[in-house]
C-alpha positions, 0 to 999 in steps of 0.5 A, a space after each residue: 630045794 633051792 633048784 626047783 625054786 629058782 626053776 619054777 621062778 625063771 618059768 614063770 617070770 619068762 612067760 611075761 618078758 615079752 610084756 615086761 621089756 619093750 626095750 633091751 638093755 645092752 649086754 657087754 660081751 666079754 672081753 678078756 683084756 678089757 675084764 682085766 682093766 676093769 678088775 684093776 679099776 675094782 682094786 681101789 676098793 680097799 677091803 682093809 679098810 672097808 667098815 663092816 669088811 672086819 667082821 667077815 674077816 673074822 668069819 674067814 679065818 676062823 673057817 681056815 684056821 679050823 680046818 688046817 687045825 685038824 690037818 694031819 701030815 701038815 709040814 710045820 713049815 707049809 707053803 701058803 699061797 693065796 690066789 687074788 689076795 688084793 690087799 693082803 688082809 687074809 694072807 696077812 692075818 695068816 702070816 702073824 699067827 703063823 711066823 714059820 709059814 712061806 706066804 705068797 699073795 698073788 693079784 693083777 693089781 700093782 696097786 692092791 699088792 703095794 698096800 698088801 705089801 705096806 700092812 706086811 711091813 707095818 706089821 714086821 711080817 718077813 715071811 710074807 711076798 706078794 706077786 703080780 700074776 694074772 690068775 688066768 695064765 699059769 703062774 711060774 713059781 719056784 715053789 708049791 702050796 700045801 695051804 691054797 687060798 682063792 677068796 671073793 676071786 671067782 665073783 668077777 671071774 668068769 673064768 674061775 675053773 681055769 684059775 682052779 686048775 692052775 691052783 690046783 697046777 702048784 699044789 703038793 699032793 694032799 694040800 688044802 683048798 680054801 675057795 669062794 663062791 658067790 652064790 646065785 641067790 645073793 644077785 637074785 635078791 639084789 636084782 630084785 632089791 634094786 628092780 633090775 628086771 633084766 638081771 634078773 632073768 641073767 642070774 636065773 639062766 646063766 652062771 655069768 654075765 653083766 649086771 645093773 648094765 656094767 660092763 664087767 662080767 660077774 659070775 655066781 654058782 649054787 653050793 651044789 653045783 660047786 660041791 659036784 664039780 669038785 667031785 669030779 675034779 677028784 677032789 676030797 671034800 671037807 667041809 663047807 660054809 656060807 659066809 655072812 648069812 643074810 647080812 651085808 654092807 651098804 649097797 648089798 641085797 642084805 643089808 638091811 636084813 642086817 649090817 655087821 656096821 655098827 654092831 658091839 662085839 657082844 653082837 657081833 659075837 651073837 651073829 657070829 653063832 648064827 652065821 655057824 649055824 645056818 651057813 653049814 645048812 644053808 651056805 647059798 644064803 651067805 654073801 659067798 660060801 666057801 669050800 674046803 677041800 684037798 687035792 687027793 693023788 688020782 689024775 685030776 680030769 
């Protein structure tokens, strides 16, 4: 359904560009040592510490933690590595509730790690490490993962099936796969949010590319489309979920929809329900939407 709708639009709109644009935006070519510096410097946005950023914590791990409550076969002392995991506060929450788990975080930025490694030691965690890695490039480790986590990664790389498959590189046979999307959706409404004609025309055609004249290159994907790659990479599709429904923070397309900021938990708890509910049907209205799968025991193609 969404397909057709985005089809129909990009036809339309591309028969008043000419009209629209007498002038031409710059469009940054992308540039991998340079779209790492640029990840780094979005590294000092803390979502630890972020208002709002709590709530959809909760959203996460209630996700993951449903699911690996009904994996059966699960080692009672899994290895769990979360790929990008910036300032711990997935892998973090995950190695508190469980103590006998080995948690390994993986990010680029020294500056994420150290404060992911600060809330660990705050927290008394010992069962707990985090890594610098550059997800691009195969990770070397002495260990593999039965519980694998990528989330709110992909966005900001174009790359991201290369970091599939070097997660999918160090996980066991039979491990869970939890990973997020940002939908196509999410940066058309924020195109059209914020007037941004030539984005708009960006998300519509491609899967990446800059946005608002940045030079960093974002990528987006429909649920669909993800769900089909998977298949192919022989995957065992799970389950799936979009992840704040038609909510946001500040600055975000939906926050004026609604902004989980300020909200008693009585409400919270409300929106919570809704999120459940709608982000099983309509996942690609979510702030990201986030599969779980597992790796089966065929040749990965």
């Amino acid at each position: 359904m969404i397909i057709p709708i985005l089809e129909g639009l990009a036809a339309f709109l591309g028969k008043a560009q000419k009209a629209v644009f007498a002038a031409r935006v710059k469009i940054h070519p992308l540039d991998k040592k340079h779209q790492n510096l640029r990840i780094l410097k979005s590294s000092r946005y803390d979502m630890s510490k972020q208002p709002g950023e709590d709530y959809y914590l909760r959203g996460y791990l209630r996700f993951i933690l449903s699911k690996i409550g009904k994996r059966p076969g699960l080692t009672p002392s899994p290895v769990c590595i979360d790929f990008g995991c910036g300032q711990g506060r997935v892998l973090n929450q995950l190695a508190k509730l469980h103590p006998r788990w080995k948690c390994v975080g993986l990010d680029l930025s020294p500056r994420a790690l150290s404060r992911a490694q600060g809330i660990a030691q705050s927290l008394g965690l010992r069962n707990v490490e985090y890594l610098q890695q550059d997800l691009t490039r195969k990770p070397f480790l002495p260990v593999r993962g039965d519980i694998l986590i990528c989330n709110e990664v992909f966005f900001i790389n174009p790359g991201w099936k290369k970091i599939l498959n070097n997660m999918i590189g160090l996980a066991r046979p039979g491990a869970l796969f939890f990973c997020s999307w940002r939908p196509r959706l999410y940066y058309l409404a924020s195109a059209l949010k914020n007037r941004q004609w030539e984005d708009l025309f960006t998300v519509l055609r491609k899967n990446s590319g800059s946005l608002e004249n940045s030079a960093v290159h974002f990528s987006w994907e429909e649920a669909k489309t993800v769900s089909d790659y998977l298949v192919r990479k022989k995957m065992s599709l799970l389950d799936h979920q979009g992840i704040g429904i038609l909510s946001g923070l500040a600055g975000e397309p939906y926050e004026h929809i609604l902004s989980p900021v300020g909200l008693s938990e009585k409400q919270r708890l409300i929106l919570e329900k809704i999120d459940e509910t709608i982000g099983k049907k309509f996942p690609d209205f979510g702030r990201y939407f986030m599969f779980c799968f597992r790796k089966s025991s065929g040749k990965n193609q």
